[in-house]
N, C-alpha and C positions, 0 to 999 in steps of 0.2 A: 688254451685260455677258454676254450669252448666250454669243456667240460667244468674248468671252475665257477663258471658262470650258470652255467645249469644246475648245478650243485646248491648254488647262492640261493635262487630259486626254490630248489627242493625245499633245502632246509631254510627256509622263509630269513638267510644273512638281511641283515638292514644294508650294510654296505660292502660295493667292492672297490679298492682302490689300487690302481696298477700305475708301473713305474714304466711308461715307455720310450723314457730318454731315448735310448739304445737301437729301437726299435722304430721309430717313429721316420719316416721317409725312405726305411728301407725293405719292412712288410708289411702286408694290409693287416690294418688295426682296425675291426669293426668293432666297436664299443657298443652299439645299440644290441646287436646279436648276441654279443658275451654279455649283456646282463652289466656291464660296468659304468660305477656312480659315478665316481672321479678316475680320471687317466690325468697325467701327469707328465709333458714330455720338454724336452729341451732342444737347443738350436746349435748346440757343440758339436755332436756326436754326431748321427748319420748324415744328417742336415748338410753339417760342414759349413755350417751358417756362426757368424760370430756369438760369442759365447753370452750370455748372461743374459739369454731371453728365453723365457717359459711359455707354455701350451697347457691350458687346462680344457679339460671337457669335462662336462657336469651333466648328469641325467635329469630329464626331465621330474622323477620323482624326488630326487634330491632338491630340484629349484625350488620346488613347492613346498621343502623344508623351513618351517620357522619356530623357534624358540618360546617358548611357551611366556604368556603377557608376565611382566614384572620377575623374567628371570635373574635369577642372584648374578650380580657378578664377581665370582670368587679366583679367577686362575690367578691372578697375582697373588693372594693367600696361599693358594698349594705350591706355586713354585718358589715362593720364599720360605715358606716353611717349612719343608721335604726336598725338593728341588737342591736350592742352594744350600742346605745342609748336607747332601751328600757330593755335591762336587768338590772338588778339590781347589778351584779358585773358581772366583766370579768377576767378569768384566761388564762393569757399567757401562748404559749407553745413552744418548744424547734425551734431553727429554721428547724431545722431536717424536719420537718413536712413538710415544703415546697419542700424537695427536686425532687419532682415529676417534680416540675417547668423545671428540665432540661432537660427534655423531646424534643429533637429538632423538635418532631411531635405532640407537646401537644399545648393546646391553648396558653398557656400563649406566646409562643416561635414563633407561627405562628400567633399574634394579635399584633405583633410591625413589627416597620420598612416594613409598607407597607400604605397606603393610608387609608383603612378601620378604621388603630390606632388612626384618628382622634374621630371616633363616641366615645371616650371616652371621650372628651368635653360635648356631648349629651347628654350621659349617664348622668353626673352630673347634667342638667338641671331638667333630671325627677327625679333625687334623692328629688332636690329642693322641685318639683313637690310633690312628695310623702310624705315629710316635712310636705309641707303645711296640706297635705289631713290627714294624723297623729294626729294632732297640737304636734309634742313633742316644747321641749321647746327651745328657742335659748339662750341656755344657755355654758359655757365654754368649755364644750367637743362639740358644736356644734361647734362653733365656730374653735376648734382644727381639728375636722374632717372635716370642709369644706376649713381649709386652706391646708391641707395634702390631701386631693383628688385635688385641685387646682393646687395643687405646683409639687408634689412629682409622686401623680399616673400621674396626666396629660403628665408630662415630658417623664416619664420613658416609657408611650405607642406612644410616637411620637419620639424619640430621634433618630431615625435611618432616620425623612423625612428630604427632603430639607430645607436649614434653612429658608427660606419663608415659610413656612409650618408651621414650628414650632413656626414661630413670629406670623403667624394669630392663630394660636392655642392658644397661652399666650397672645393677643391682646381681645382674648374669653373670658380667662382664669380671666382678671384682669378689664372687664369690669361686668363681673358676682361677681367677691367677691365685688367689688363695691355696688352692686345694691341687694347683699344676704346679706351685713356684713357694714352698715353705717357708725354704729361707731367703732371703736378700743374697743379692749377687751384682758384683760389680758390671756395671749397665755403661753403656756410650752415652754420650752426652745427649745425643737427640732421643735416647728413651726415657731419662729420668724423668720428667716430667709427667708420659704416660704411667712408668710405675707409680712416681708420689700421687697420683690419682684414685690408682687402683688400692693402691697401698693405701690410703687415707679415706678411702669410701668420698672423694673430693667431687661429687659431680661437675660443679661450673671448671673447674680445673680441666678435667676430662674432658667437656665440651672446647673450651679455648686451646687445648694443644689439639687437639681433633682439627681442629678449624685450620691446621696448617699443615693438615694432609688431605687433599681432597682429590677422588678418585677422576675428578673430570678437571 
């Protein structure tokens, strides 16, 4: 692990991340000496210690890591879009899960209502982008995920700018399902609404189904 860590160094890696379940109380782990950001260990394995308790170590340069002001927050865009399109099912879970969201110093919370919350127009361009490079298929969940990052994500990361903002956003917003979605396709009930939006250039429409997704 020496030499991977020296190596990381040379070649100026940003990070290294190692897995020392296995290993952890039963050989010396120097993390500071190997050069390692995150280690990662468990209380199963050598430990012998009951199961379902974790061990992280974090380097001192990593701590000092912070996300640049008014970063986008887009991973629920990539993983419903790409993500769940190539798994073969998907198991919902409690909304619970999200409550991190209320974090008044988390991204989700610091990527709206401020001028940056537009690049989440962008973002969905390279979704497109990524689509293509993929080939999945434009098939009715595509169709469902592109009218719900359209409608619903788009709204909810700009709802806080000037309403000029917000109309050249959904002016983005409904020339792109245009030119991504030709024809009509049978959509779930909880999208029709965002397509008759986009579909009808409806801005107030677009705003009040927006209003009943919101990322926080």
């Amino acid at each position: 692990m020496k030499e991977i860590g020296d190596l990381k160094v040379k070649y100026g890696v940003p990070l290294l991340c190692v897995d020392i379940v296995s290993g952890l109380g039963g050989t010396p782990i120097h993390v500071d000496d190997w050069h390692v950001d995150f280690a990662l260990g468990g209380s199963q394995k050598c430990l012998s210690a009951p199961a379902n308790m974790s061990f992280l170590s974090v380097s001192e340069e990593v701590a000092q890591v912070r996300f640049p002001a008014y970063y986008t927050c887009f991973e629920d865009a990539i993983i419903h879009f790409l993500v769940f399109r190539l798994a073969k099912s998907v198991a919902s879970v409690p909304e619970m899960v999200y409550l991190w969201r209320k974090n008044p110093k988390g991204l989700t919370a610091t990527s709206q209502h401020h001028p940056a919350a537009v690049q989440s127009y962008w973002i969905i361009e390279q979704l497109l982008a990524q689509d293509a490079a993929l080939g999945l298929p434009h098939d009715a969940l595509y169709r469902c995920t592109l009218t719900l990052q359209l409608s619903a994500f788009c709204y909810a990361t700009v709802s806080g700018l000037p309403p000029e903002t917000q109309q050249a956003v959904f002016r983005l917003c409904c020339a792109l399902y245009a030119k991504a979605l030709p024809q009509e396709g049978a959509l779930p009930r909880r999208a029709r609404w965002g397509a008759r939006a986009l579909r009808q250039q409806d801005f107030g429409l677009w705003c009040r189904y927006g209003r009943r997704f919101q990322l926080l």
